[in-house]
VEXDREN-2710 file (C-alpha; in Angstrom, 1 decimal):
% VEXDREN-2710
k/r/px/py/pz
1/UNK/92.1/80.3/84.6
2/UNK/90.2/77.9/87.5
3/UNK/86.9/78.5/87.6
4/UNK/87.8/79.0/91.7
5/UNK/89.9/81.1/93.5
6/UNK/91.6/80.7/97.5
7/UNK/91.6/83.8/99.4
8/UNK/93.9/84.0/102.7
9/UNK/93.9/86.5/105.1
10/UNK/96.4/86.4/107.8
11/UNK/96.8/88.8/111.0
12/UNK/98.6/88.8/114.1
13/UNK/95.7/87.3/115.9
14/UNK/94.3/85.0/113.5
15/UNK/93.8/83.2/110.1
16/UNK/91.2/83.1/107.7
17/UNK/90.5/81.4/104.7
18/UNK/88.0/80.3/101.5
19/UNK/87.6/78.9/98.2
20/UNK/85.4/81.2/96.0
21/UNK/83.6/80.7/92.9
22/UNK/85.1/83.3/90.3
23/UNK/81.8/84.2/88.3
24/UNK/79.4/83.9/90.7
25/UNK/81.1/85.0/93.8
26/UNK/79.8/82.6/96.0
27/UNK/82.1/80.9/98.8
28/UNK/82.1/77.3/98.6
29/UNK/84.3/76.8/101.5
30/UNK/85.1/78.7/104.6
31/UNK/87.8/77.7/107.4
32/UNK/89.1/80.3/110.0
33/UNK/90.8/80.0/113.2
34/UNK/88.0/82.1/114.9
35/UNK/85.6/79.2/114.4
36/UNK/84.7/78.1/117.9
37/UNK/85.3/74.3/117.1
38/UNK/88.2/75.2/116.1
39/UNK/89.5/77.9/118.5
40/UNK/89.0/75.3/121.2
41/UNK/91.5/73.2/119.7
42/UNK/94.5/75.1/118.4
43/UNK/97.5/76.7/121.4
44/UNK/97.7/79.8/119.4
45/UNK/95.4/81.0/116.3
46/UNK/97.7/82.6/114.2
47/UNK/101.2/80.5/113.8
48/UNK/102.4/77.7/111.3
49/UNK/100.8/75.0/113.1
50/UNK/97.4/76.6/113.1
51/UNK/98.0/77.3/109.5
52/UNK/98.0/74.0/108.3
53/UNK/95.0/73.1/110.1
54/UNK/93.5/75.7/108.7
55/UNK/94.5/73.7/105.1
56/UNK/93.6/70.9/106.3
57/UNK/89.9/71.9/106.9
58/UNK/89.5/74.1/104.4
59/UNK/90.9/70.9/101.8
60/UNK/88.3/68.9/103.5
61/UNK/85.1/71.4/103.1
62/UNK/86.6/72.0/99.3
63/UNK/86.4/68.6/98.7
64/UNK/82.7/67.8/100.0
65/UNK/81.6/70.5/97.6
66/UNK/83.7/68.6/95.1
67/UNK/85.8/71.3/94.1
68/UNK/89.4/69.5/93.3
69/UNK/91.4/72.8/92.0
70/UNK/91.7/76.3/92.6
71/UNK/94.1/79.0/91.8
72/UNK/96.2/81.5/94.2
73/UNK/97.3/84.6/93.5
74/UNK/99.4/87.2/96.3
75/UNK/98.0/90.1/96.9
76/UNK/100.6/92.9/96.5
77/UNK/101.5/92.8/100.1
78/UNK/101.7/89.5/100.6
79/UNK/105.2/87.4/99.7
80/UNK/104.5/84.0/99.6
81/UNK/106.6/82.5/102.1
82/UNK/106.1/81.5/105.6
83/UNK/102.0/81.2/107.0
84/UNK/100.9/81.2/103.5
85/UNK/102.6/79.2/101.9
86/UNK/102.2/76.8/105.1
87/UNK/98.5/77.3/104.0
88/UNK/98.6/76.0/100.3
89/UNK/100.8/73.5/100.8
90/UNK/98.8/72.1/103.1
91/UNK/96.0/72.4/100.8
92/UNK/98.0/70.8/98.0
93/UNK/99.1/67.8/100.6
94/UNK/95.3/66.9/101.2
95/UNK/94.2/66.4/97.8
96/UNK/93.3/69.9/96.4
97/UNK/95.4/70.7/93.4
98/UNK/96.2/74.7/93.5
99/UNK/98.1/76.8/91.0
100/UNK/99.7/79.8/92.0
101/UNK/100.4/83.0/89.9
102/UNK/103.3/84.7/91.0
103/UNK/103.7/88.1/89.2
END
C-alpha cells in the first residue's frame, strides 16, 4: 500500500480533488474547480477539459510536497471511466506515478 491516497469527487457543477496522507490524515494537496484562480480560467467547471487541469494542478501541488506516488481506489459508485479517469491520467502524464485498485 502507498503511504498516500487520491480522493476525487465529481458533481454536475464541479470537481474536486486531493492527495491524503493515509496514517495521519492530513491533505498534502488540494485542487478544485471552485478555487477562484482557477474558476476564472476554466469555460465550464465540471467537464473533461476542466478535469485535466484539475490533474494538472493537483500533480503540480503533489510534487512541491514531494509526494511522487499515490494510490486510487473507486468508490462503489464510481466506474472508472470518463472525468476520472481524465483525472488520473492526467496525474500520471505530469509526473505522479498512481496505482489504481480496481475491485
Amino acid at each position: 500500500m502507498e503511504p498516500f491516497t487520491l480522493d476525487v469527487f465529481i458533481s454536475k457543477r464541479f470537481v474536486s480533488t486531493s492527495v491524503t496522507h493515509r496514517v495521519t490524515c492530513k491533505q498534502v494537496a488540494v485542487a478544485g474547480t471552485n478555487s477562484k484562480d482557477i474558476k476564472a480560467v476554466l469555460r465550464s467547471r465540471s467537464d473533461i477539459p476542466a478535469c485535466l487541469v484539475i490533474g494538472r494542478i493537483l500533480a503540480e501541488r503533489a510534487r512541491e510536497a514531494d509526494v511522487y506516488t499515490a494510490s486510487y481506489t473507486p468508490k462503489e459508485r464510481d466506474k472508472f471511466k470518463g472525468k476520472i479517469r481524465a483525472v488520473v491520467q492526467s496525474l500520471i502524464d505530469n509526473g505522479i506515478d498512481i496505482k489504481v485498485y480496481l475491485d
